[in-house]
Each structure stands twice: as C-alpha cells, then as structure tokens.
C-alpha positions as a Python dict, from the first residue, in 0.01 Angstrom:
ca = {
    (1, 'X'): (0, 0, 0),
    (2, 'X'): (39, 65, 396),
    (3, 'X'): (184, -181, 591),
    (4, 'X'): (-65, -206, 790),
    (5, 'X'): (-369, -224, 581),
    (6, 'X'): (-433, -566, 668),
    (7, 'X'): (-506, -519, 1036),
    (8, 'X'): (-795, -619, 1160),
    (9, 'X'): (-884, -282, 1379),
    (10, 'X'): (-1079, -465, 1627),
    (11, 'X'): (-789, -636, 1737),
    (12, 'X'): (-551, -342, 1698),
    (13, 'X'): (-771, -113, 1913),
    (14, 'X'): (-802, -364, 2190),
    (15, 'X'): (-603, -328, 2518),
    (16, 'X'): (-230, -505, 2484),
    (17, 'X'): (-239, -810, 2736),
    (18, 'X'): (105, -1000, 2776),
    (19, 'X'): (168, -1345, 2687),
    (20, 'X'): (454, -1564, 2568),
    (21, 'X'): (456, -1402, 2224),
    (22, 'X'): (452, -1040, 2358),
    (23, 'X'): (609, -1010, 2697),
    (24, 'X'): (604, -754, 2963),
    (25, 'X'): (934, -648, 2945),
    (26, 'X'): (1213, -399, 2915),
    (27, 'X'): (1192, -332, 2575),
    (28, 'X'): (792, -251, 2595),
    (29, 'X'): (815, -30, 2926),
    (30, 'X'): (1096, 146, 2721),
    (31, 'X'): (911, 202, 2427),
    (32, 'X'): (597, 343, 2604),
    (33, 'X'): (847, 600, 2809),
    (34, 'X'): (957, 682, 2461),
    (35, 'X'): (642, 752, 2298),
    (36, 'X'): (485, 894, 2632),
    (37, 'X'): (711, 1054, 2784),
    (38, 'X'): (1101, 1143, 2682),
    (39, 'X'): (1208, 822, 2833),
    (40, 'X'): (1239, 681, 3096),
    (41, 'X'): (1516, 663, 3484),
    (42, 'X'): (1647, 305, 3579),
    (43, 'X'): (1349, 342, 3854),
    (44, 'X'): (1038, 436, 3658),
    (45, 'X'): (1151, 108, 3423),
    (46, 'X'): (1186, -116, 3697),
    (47, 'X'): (845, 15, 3838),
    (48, 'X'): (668, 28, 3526),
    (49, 'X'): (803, -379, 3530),
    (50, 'X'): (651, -440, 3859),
    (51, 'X'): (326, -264, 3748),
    (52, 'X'): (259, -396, 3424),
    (53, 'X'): (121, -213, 3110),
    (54, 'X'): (-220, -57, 3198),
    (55, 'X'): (-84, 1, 3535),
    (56, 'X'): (163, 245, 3414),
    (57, 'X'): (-9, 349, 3163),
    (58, 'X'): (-239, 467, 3404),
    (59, 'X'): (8, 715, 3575),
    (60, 'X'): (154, 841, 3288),
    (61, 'X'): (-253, 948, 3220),
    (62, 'X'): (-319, 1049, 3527),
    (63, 'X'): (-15, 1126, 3764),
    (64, 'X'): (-208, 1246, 4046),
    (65, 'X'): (-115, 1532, 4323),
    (66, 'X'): (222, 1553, 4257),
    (67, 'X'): (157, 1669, 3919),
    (68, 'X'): (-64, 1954, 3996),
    (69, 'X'): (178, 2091, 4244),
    (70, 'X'): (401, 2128, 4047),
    (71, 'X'): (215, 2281, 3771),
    (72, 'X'): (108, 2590, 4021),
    (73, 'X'): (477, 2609, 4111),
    (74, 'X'): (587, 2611, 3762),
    (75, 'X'): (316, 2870, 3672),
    (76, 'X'): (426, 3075, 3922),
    (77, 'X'): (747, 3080, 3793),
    (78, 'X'): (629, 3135, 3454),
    (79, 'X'): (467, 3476, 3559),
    (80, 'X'): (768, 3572, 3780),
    (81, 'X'): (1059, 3475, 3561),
    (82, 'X'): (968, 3570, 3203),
    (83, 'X'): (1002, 3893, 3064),
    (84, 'X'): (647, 3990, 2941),
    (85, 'X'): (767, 4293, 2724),
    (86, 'X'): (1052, 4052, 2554),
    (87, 'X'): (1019, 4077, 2162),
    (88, 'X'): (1223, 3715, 2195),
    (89, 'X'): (1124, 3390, 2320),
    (90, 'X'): (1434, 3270, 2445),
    (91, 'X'): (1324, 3288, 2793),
    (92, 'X'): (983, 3119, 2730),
    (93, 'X'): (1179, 2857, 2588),
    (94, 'X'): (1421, 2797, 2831),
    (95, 'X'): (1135, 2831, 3077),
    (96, 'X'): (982, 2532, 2886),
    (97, 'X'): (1272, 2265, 2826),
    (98, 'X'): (1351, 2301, 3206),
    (99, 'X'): (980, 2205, 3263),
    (100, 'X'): (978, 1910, 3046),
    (101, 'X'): (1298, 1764, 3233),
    (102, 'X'): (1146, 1809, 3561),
    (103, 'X'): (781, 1743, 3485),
    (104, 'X'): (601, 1428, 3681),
    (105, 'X'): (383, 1456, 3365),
    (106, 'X'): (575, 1425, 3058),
    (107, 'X'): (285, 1296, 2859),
    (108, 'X'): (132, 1641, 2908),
    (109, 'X'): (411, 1818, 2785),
    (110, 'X'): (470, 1623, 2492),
    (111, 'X'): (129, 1664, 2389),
    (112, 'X'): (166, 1998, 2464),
    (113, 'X'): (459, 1983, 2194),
    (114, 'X'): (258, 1789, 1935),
    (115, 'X'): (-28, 2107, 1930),
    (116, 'X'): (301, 2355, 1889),
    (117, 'X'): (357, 2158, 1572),
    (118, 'X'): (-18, 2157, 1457),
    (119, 'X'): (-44, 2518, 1521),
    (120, 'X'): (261, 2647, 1468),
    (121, 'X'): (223, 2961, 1568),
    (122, 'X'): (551, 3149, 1614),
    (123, 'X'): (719, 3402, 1873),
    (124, 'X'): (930, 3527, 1556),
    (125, 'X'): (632, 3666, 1407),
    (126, 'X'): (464, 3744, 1738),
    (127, 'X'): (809, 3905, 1889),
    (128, 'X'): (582, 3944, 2242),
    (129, 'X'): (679, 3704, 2493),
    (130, 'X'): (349, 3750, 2690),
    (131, 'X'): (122, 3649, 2386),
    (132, 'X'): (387, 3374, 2329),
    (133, 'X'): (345, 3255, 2663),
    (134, 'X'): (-46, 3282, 2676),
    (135, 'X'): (-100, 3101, 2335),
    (136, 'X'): (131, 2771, 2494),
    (137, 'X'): (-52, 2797, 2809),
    (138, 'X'): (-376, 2752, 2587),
    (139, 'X'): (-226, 2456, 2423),
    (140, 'X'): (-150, 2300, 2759),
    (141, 'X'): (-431, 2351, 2928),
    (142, 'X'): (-616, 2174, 2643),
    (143, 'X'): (-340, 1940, 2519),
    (144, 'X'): (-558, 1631, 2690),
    (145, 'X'): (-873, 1779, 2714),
    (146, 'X'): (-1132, 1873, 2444),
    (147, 'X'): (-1028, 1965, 2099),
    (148, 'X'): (-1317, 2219, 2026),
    (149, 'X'): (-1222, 2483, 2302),
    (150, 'X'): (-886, 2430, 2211),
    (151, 'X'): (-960, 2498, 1839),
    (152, 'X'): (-1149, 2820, 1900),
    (153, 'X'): (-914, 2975, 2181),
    (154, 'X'): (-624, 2945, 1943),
    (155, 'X'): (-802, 3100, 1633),
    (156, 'X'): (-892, 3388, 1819),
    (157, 'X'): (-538, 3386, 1976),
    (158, 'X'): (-330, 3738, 1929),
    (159, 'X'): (-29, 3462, 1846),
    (160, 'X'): (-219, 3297, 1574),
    (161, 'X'): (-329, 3644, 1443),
    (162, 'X'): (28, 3792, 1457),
    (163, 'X'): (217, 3429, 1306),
    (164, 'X'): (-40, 3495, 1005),
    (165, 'X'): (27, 3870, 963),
    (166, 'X'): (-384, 3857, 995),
    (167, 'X'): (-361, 4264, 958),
    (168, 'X'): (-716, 4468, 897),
    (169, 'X'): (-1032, 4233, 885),
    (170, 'X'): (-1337, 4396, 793),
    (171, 'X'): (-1631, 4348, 644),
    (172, 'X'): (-1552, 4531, 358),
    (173, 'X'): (-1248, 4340, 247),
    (174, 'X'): (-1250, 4013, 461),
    (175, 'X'): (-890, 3825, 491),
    (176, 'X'): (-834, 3496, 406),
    (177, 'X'): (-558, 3396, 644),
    (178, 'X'): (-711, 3307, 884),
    (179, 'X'): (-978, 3101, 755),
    (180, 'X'): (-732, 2954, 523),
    (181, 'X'): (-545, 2855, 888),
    (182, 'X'): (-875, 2707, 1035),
    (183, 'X'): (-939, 2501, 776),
    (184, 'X'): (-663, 2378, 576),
    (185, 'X'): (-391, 2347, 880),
    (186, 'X'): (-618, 2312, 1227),
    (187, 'X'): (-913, 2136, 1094),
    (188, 'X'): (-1069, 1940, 739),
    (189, 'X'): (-743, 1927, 547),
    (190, 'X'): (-646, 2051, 207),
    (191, 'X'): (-849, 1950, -59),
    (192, 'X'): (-1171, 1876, 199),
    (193, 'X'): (-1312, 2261, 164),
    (194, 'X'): (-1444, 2445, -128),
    (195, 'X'): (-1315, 2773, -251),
    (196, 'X'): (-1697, 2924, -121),
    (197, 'X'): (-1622, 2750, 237),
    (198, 'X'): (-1299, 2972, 258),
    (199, 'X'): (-1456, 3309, 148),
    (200, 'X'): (-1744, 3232, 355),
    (201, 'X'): (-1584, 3142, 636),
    (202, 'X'): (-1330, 3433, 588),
    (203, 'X'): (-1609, 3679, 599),
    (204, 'X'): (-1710, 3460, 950),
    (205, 'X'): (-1437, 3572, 1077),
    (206, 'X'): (-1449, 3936, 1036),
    (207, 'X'): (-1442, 4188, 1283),
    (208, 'X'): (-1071, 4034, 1488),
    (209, 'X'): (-795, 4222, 1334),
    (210, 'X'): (-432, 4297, 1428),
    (211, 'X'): (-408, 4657, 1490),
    (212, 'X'): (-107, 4827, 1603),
    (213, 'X'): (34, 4488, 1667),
    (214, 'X'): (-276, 4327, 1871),
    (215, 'X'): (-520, 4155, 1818),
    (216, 'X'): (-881, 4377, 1858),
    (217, 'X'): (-1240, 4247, 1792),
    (218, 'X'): (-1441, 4532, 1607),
    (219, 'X'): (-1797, 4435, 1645),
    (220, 'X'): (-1911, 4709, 1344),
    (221, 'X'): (-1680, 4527, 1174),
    (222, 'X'): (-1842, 4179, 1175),
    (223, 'X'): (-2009, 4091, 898),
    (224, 'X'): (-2386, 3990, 994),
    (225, 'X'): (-2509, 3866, 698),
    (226, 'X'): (-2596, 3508, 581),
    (227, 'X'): (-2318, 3300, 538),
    (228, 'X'): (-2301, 2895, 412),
    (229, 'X'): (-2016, 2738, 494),
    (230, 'X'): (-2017, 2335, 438),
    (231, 'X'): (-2383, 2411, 335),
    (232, 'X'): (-2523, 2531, 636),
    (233, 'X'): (-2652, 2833, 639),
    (234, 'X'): (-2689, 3146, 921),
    (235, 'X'): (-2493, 3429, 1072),
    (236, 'X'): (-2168, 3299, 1171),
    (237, 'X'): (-1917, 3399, 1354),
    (238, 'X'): (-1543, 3246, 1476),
    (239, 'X'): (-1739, 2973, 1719),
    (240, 'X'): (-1956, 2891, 1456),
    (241, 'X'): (-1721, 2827, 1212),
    (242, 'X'): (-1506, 2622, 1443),
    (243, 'X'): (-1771, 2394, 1503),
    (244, 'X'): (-1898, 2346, 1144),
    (245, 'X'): (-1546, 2254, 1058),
    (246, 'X'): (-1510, 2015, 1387),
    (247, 'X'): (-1909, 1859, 1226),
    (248, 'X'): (-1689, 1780, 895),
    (249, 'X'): (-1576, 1401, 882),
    (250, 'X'): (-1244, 1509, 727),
    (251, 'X'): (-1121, 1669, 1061),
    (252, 'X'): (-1161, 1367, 1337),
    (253, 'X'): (-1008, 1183, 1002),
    (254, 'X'): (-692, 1439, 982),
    (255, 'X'): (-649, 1486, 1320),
    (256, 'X'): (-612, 1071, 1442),
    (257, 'X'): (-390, 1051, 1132),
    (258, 'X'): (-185, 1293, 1270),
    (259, 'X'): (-186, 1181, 1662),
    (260, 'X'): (-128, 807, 1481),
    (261, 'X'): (215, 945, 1354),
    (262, 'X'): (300, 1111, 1674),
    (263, 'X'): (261, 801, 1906),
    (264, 'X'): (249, 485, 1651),
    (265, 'X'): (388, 477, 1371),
    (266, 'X'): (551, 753, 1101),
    (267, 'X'): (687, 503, 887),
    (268, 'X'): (335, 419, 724),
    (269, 'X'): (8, 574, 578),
    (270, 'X'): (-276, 378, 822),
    (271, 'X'): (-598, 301, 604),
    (272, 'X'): (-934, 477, 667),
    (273, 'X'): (-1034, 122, 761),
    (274, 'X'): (-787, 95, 1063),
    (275, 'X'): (-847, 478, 1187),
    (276, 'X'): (-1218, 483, 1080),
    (277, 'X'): (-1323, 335, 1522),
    (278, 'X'): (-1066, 596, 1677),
    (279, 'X'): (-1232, 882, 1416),
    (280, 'X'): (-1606, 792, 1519),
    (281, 'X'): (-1495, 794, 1862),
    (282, 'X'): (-1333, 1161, 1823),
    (283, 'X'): (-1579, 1295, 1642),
    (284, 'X'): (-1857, 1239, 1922),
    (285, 'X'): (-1683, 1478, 2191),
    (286, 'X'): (-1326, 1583, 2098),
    (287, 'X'): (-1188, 1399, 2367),
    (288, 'X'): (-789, 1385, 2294),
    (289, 'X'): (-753, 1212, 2578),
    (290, 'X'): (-984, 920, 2452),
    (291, 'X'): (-819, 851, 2139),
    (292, 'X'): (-447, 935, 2325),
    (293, 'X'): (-530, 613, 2572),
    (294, 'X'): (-683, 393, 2310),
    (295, 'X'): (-353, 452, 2103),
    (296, 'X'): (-134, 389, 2426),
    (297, 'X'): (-320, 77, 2530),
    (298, 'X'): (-370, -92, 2239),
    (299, 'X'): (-236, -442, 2070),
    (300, 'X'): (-79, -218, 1741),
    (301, 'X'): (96, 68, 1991),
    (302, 'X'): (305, -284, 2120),
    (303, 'X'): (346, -469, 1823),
    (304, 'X'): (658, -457, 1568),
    (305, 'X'): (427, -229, 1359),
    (306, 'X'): (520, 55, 1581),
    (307, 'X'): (798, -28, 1787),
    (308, 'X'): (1093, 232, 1670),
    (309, 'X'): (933, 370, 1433),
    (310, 'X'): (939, 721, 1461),
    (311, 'X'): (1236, 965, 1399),
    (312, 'X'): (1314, 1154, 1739),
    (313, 'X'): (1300, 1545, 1687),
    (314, 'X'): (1571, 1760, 1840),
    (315, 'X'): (1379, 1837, 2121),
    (316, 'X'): (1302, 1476, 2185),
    (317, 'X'): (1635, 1351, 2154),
    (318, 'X'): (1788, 1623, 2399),
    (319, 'X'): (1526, 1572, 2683),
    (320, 'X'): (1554, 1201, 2611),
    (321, 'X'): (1904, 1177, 2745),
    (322, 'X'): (1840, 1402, 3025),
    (323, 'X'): (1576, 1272, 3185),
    (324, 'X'): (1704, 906, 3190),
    (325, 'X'): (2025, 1037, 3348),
    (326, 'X'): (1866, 1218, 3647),
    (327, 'X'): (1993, 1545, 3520),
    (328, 'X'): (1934, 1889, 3475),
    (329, 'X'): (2145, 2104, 3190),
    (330, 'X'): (2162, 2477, 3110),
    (331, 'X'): (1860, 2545, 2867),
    (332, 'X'): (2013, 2888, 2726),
    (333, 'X'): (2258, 2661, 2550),
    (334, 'X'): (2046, 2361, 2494),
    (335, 'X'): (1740, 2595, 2343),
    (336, 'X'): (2031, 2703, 2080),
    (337, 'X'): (2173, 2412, 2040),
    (338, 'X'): (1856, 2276, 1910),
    (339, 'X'): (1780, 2545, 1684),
    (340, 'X'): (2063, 2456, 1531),
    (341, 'X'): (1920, 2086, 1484),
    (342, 'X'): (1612, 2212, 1281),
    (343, 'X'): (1370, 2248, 1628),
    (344, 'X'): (1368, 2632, 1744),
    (345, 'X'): (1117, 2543, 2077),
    (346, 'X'): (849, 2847, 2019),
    (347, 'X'): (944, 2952, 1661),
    (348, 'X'): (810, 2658, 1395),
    (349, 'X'): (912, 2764, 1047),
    (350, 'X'): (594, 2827, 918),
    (351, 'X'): (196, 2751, 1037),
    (352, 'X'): (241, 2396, 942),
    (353, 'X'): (458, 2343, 1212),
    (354, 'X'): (775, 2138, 1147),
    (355, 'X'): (789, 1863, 879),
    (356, 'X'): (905, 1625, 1076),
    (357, 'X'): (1005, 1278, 1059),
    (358, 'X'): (1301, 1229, 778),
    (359, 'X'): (1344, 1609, 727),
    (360, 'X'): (1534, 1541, 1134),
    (361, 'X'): (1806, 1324, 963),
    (362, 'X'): (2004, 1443, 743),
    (363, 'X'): (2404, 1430, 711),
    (364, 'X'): (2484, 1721, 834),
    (365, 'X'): (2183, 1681, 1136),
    (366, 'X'): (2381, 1372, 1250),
    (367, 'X'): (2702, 1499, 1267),
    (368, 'X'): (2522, 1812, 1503),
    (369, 'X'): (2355, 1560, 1689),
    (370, 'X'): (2692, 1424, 1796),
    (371, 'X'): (2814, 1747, 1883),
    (372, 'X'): (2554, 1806, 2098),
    (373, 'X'): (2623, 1467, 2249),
    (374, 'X'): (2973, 1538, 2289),
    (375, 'X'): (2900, 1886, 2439),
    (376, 'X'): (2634, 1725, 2689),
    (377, 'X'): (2893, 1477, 2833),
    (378, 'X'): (3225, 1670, 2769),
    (379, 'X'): (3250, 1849, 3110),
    (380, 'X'): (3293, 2151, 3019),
    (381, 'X'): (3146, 2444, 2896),
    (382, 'X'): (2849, 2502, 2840),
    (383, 'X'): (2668, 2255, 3033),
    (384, 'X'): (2979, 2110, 3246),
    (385, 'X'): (2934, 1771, 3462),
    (386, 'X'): (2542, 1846, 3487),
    (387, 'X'): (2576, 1455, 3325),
    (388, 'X'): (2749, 1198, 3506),
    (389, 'X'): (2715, 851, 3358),
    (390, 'X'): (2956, 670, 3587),
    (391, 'X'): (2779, 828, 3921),
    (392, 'X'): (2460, 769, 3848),
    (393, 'X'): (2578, 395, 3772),
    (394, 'X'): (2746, 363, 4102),
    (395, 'X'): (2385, 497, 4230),
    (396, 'X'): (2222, 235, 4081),
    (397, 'X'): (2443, -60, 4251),
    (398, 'X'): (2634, -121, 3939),
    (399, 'X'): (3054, -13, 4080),
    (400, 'X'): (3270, -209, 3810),
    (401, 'X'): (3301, -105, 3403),
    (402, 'X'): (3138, -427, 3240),
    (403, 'X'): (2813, -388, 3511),
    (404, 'X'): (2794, 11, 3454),
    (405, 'X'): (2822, -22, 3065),
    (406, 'X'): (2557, -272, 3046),
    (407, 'X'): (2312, -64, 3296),
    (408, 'X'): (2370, 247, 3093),
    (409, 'X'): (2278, 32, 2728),
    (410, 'X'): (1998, -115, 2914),
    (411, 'X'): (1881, 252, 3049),
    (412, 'X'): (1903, 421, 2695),
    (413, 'X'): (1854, 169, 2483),
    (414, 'X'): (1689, -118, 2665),
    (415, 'X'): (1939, -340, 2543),
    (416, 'X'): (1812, -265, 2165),
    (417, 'X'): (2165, -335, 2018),
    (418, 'X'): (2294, -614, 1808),
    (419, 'X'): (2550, -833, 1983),
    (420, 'X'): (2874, -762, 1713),
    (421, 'X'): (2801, -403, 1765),
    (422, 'X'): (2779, -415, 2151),
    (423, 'X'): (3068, -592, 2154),
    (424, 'X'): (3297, -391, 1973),
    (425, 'X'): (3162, -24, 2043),
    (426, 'X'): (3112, -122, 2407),
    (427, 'X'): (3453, -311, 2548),
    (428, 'X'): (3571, -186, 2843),
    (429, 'X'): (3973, -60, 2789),
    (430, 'X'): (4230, -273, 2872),
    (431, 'X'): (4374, -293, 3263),
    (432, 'X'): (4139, -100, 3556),
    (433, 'X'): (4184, 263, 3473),
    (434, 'X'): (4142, 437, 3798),
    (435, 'X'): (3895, 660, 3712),
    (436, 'X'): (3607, 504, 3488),
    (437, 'X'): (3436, 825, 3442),
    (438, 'X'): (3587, 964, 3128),
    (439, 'X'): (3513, 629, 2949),
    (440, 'X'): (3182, 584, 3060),
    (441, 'X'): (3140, 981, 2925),
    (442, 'X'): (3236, 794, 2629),
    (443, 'X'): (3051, 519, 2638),
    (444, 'X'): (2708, 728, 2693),
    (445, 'X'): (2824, 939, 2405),
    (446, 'X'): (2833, 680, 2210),
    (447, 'X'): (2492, 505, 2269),
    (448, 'X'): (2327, 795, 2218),
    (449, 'X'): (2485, 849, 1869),
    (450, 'X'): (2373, 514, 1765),
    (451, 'X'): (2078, 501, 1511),
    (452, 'X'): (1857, 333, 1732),
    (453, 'X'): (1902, 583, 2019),
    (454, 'X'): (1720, 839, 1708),
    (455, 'X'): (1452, 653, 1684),
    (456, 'X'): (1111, 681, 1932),
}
C-alpha cells in the first residue's frame, strides 16, 4: 500500500502555513531550492527566510524582468554560438548546463528538463543540432504553460520524427511509431488505449514522414477517411488526435503522477484518491503551471512525506553544487562527465526518457559521483579553481575553519547531518594551517559525497 494513502487530499492540497510543528526554516527554504530550483546561494536562503514560503515561492514562479532579459540574451547566444549543421549535440548541451547555472529562473529550466525526460527525444538519432535545438526550445517555451500546444508541437516535431526512425507515412501503409509515441509515452499510458485506437490513430497521423532525413507533410498522403479513435468518430488528423487523447481521463491521471514524482515524492505510488483534485484541475485547461504551484505550495510538498525523497540525477547533482557555490565550471567537461553518470543532457536512451530514480545509484555511479566531486574541487584540470569553498566563506563573513565548515554544511546540506557524523567527517585538523583552502576543498568534497547531499 502507498504511504500516503491515508491523506486526506484536502488538507494535502492546501497552502503550507508555518506553525510550531512545521517551522519556517532552513531546512524547508532548502528543500524548496532543491525541488525548484538546483539549490540554493547563502543569500537566496537567507532571503527566502525573510520572505517566508508563498513569498518565495512566488519568485521562483514568477521571477520578473530580470528573467526575460536574460532569456533574449541567452537566445541570442543560442542562435550565434551553436553550430546549426552539427550532427552532435555537444554544443547544445554545453549551451544548456551553462544556462541552468546562470538562470534567474531555475524552475523553468528544470521543468524544461522534466519534458526532456517525458519526451525523450534524442540528438543521437536526430544527429542535427538545429532540430535538436528547436525541439528544446519547444519544450521551454511550454514547460509552464499549456500542455496541449506543447503536446502537438512536439509530435509534429522533425526531432520526435527522427528519435522514432518515423520513415515513410502514407496512407497506404500507415506507421505506428508515432502514434504508439502519442499515446503510450506522451499521453493515456500503456494499457489505457485499444489496439483499434493505435491503428486509427496511426492512420491520423499520415501524411508527416521523414524523407531524406526531414520531416515533410504530404497532404495526398493524409488519409481522409473516417477514423474512431476513443470512440469518436470523424476525419482526424495530428491536432485531432492530440486532443482526443488530452479528453481521455488516463492522461491528466499519468501526467500529475509523473510531475508528483518529479517535485514530491519518488519513494511512493500516490492513490487516485490523493491525485484525483490536481487531475480534475489539469484536465480543465492543461495548465502545468496550475498543478506545478499547487504541488509547491501545498501542506504534503513540506511534510516528512516528501522531504528528501527523491534521488538527484546527474544533472541535478552537478548544477546543485554549482549554483550554491557562486560558480561557473567548464561544461565541455561537465556535459561528459555526466554522460558518464547515466544523464547524456540531449541524448535520453530511448523515448521513455531516463528511468530515473534508483537506476542513478548504483555502486559503481557513486564511486563516479565522487570523482566528479573530486575533479570539481581538485584545482586542476579540467575545471581548475572555478570552485572555491574557503573564498566564498570568507565572502560570507565566516574567516576561521570551525565558522566556514559549518556555513558550507549549512549551505549544502542545511545542516541535514547527524551529529556523530558531523563530528567526525567534519573536524577541523589539528594547529591553524596557514592556508585553509585545501581542507575546506576537502571538506566540500566531502559533503557533497554524503548520501543526503544525493537526495532532492
């Protein structure tokens, strides 16, 4: 049984207020920064204190000017600096992991991230930067808008077509891999369609093929006839489709479920009793951002229920030690690095996406991630003294060992360590060494090695 099954969802929807039992404090203005962003500097914590909950909450939803300037600078560079005839994606991705450590609107990009891993189209497949680069900029643009346009620009996205190996798609001999996309990954689920919904959507679809490597719409080739697909009837085509599938109850169902595990909880299966207001509430308009700020807001999003309870991907992890430390790294290196780790940013593994959540931690993941670590804060190549824990320490008022060591566990881990273990991992050496910096390298290393530093 879930753990949660017992929740009444009235009271789990309804906004988080403070009070003796559940404080404003560090711990909750770190976990939101986790979930929300990929955590959080010493000053957006000690705002977000100031500010309360809903306060911050509010910026992170709706950062204002700052974030649209940079979003026309950051286009701009995006036409300027990436290759559009690349067959790899390498600069697209490095193009992206710099954005999401600079970003005033991390909650963008991350969502941006979580439709990557619904769609999962791949530059592998694609081998075109350009279409790479225009399918993403379709998922941002709708990552916290309406799920409908989203839906239908990426199934009639050359990068979708391509990832699938779509090929010919006439009327004459309809393919099925696209429909079989549309429904069983971006919409109703498996086991929610019929095999008649798939040919009959299949044949909907007719008419877009990949020809010559791109993606074409053949009007002769559409096949006009009568079609019933969830047993309505008429002559559908790709919109039509889209929104019959969006009219199913399965697919507001599937797609909270999934948003549930990206910014609640992975660690349990919520019932259709506890998603069934959030899934009413999608259904009526698509409105991601609805459901995203009901989930941030709410009593369950701050209780024990979901606090640490989702595995960090590679990505996540990376960008989550970054940020926090005021820095900027390579992203040639990092972008490998965390291909390595199981996350190749703009080539998922398949059209699912990535699995996810224990599939990140394995023994031999671990023992990467601390290479990476070691890599980040060893000095030298290839990302060299981009991170300086003891400086950015001293820039935060804190000059001796004992008060930098205990602002860096409170920065990373908002003091979210057990007193034994603090104690013995975290003991300044013996004597004043006269330069602290290699140990608090070490230090930093160190807390972000710890389990709880892989956990969201």
């Amino acid at each position: 049984m879930s753990a949660n099954t017992k929740i009444d969802p009235a009271r789990a929807w309804a906004p988080y207020e403070p009070d003796s039992r559940r404080p404003w404090d560090l711990r909750r203005a770190g976990h939101l920064y986790r979930r929300a962003a990929f955590g959080a500097t010493w000053d957006q914590l000690q705002q977000a204190l100031a500010d309360g909950p809903q306060r911050t909450i509010d910026k992170l939803l709706r950062p204002g000017s700052e974030a649209a300037a940079f979003d026309r600078a950051y286009d701009r560079h995006e036409v300027s600096d990436i290759d559009p005839d690349a067959g790899s994606s390498d600069g697209l991705r490095q193009w992206w992991l710099r954005r999401m450590m600079e970003t005033p609107y991390p909650l963008l990009e991350k969502m941006t991230l979580f439709w990557h891993q619904h769609f999962g189209a791949s530059g592998a497949r694609v081998q075109q930067a350009r279409l790479m680069q225009r399918y993403l900029s379709h998922l941002r643009s709708h990552a916290l808008g309406r799920f409908a346009p989203l839906a239908e620009a990426v199934v009639c996205d050359p990068a979708t077509a391509l990832s699938l190996d779509l090929g010919p798609n006439f009327k004459a001999l309809p393919s099925e891999s696209l429909a079989r996309a549309l429904l069983e990954h971006f919409t109703v689920g498996p086991g929610a369609y019929s095999a008649r919904d798939l040919r009959e959507t299949a044949r909907a679809l007719t008419g877009w093929s990949v020809l010559k490597r791109q993606l074409r719409y053949l009007e002769h080739q559409h096949d006009t006839g009568v079609k019933t697909v969830f047993g309505q009837e008429g002559n559908f085509g790709a919109a039509d489709v889209v929104r019959i599938a969006l009219a199913q109850p399965a697919t507001p169902r599937r797609l909270v479920r999934k948003l549930y595990r990206w910014l609640i909880s992975e660690a349990d299966e919520p019932g259709d009793e506890l998603i069934g207001p959030l899934a009413e509430s999608l259904a009526k308009e698509y409105d991601v951002a609805k459901v995203v700020e009901t989930m941030l807001r709410c009593n369950l999003f701050f209780s024990p229920a979901a606090y640490r309870r989702r595995i960090k991907s590679p990505v996540e992890f990376a960008i989550s030690i970054v940020r926090p430390l005021e820095a900027i790294v390579p992203t040639a290196p990092l972008g490998h690095d965390l291909a390595a780790l199981g996350q190749d940013l703009c080539e998922p593994p398949t059209i699912k996406g990535w699995a996810g959540g224990r599939t990140w931690i394995t023994a031999s993941t671990l023992v990467a991630r601390g290479n990476l670590a070691v890599s980040l804060f060893g000095g030298g190549e290839p990302y060299g003294n981009k991170l300086d824990p003891a400086a950015l320490a001293k820039r935060h008022g804190h000059e001796s060992l004992d008060a930098a060591g205990a602002f860096l566990v409170d920065l990373l881990l908002q003091g979210d360590v057990e007193a034994g273990v603090r104690q013995s991992l975290f003991k300044p050496p013996a004597g004043k060494p006269q330069d602290s910096a290699p140990w608090l390298r070490q230090l930093t290393h160190t807390i972000v090695t710890l389990p709880e530093f892989q956990l969201a």
